[in-house]
PAZAPA-4460 file (N, C-alpha, C; in steps of 0.05 Angstrom, whole numbers, plus 32768, in hexadecimal, padded with zeros to 4 digits):
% residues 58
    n_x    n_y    n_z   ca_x   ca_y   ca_z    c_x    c_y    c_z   seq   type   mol
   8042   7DED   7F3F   802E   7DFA   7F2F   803C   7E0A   7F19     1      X     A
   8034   7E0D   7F03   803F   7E18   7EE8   8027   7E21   7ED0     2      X     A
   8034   7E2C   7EC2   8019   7E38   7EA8   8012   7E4D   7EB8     3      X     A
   7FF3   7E41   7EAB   7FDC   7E56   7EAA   7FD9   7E55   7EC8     4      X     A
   7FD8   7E3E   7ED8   7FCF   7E3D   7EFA   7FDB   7E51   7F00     5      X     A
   7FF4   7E51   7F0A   8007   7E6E   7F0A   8005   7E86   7F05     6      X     A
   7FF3   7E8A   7EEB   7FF2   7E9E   7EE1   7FDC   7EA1   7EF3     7      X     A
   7FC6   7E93   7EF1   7FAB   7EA2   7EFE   7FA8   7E9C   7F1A     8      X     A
   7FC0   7E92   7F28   7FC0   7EA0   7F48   7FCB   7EB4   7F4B     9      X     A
   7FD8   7EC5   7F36   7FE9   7EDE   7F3F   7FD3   7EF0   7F31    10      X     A
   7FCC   7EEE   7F22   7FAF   7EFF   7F16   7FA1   7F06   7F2A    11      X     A
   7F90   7EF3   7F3E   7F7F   7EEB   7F4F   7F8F   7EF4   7F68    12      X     A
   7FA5   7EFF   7F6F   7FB3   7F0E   7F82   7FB6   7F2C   7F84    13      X     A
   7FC1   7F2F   7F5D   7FC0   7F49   7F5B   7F98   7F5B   7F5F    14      X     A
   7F8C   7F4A   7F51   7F73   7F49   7F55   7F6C   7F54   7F74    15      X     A
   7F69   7F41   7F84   7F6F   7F47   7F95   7F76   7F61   7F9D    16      X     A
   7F8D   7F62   7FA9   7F9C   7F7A   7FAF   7F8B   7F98   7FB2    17      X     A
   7F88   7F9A   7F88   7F83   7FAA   7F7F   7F5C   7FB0   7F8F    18      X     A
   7F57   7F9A   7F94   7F35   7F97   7F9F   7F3E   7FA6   7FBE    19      X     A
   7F48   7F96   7FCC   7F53   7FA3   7FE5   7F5C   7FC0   7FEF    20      X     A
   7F6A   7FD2   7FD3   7F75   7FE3   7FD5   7F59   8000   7FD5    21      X     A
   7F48   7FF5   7FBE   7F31   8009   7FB4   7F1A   8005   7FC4    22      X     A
   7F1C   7FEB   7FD4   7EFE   7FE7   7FE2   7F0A   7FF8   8004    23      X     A
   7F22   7FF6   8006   7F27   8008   8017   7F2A   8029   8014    24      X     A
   7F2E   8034   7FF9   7F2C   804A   7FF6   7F0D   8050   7FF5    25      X     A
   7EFA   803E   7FEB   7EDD   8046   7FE8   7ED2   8046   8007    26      X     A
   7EDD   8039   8023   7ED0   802E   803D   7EDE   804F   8046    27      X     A
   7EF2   8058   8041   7EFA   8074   804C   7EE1   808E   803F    28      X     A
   7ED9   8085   802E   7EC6   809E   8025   7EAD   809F   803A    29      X     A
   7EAB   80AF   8050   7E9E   80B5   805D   7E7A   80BA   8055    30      X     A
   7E77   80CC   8049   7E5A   80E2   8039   7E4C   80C9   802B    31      X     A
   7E5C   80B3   8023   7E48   80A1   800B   7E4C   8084   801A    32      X     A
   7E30   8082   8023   7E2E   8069   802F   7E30   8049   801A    33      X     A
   7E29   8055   8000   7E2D   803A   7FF2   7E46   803A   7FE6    34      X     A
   7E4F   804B   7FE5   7E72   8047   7FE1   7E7E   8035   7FF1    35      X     A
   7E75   803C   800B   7E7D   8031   802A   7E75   800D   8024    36      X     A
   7E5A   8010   801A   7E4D   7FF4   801C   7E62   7FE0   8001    37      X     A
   7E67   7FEB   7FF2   7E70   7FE7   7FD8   7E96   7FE1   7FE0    38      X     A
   7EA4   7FF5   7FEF   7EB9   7FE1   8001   7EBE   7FCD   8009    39      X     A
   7EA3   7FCA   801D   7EA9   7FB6   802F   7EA5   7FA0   801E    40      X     A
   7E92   7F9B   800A   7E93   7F88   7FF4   7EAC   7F7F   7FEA    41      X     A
   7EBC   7F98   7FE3   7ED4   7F94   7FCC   7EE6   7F83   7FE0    42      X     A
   7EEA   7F8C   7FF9   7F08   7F85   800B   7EF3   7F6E   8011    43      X     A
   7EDB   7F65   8012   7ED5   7F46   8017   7EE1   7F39   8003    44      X     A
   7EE1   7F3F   7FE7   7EE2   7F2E   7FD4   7F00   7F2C   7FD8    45      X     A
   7F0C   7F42   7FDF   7F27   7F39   7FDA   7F36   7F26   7FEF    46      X     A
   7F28   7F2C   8003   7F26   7F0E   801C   7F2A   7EF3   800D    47      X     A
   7F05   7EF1   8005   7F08   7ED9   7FF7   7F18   7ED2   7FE5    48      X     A
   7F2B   7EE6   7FCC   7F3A   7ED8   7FB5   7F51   7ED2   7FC2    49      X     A
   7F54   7EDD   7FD8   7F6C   7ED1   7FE4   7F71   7EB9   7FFF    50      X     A
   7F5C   7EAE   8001   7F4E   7E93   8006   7F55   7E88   7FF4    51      X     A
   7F44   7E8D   7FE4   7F47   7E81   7FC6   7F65   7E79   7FC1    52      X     A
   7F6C   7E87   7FBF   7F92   7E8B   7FB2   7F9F   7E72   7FC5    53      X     A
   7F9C   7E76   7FEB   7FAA   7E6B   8001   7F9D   7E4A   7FF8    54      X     A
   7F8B   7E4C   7FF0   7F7B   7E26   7FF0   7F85   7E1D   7FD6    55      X     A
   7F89   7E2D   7FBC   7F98   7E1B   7FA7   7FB4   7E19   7FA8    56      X     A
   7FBC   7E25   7FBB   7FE2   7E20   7FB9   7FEA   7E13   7FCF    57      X     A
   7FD6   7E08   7FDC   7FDB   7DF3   7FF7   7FD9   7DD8   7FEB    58      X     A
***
């Protein structure tokens, strides 16, 4: 794999990451339940881009 593919599985990682890192700082905020709700969204999505990522480099 080379180029742009390359380029936009490491995008789609950092992506990632970065989803994982803030949907877990938002699921720690206790007082605000849609913060909480709004987490568990983010660290889903970042589940899936990294599905995503594991199924195009197989």
């Amino acid at each position: 794999m080379s180029g742009i593919a390359a380029a936009a599985l490491s995008i789609a990682m950092i992506a990632a990451a970065l989803l994982g890192g803030v949907g877990f700082k938002q699921i720690l905020k206790k007082d605000d339940k849609i913060a909480r709700q709004r987490g568990l969204m983010m660290v889903a999505m970042a589940i899936i881009l990294i599905g995503n990522v594991l199924i195009w480099t197989i």
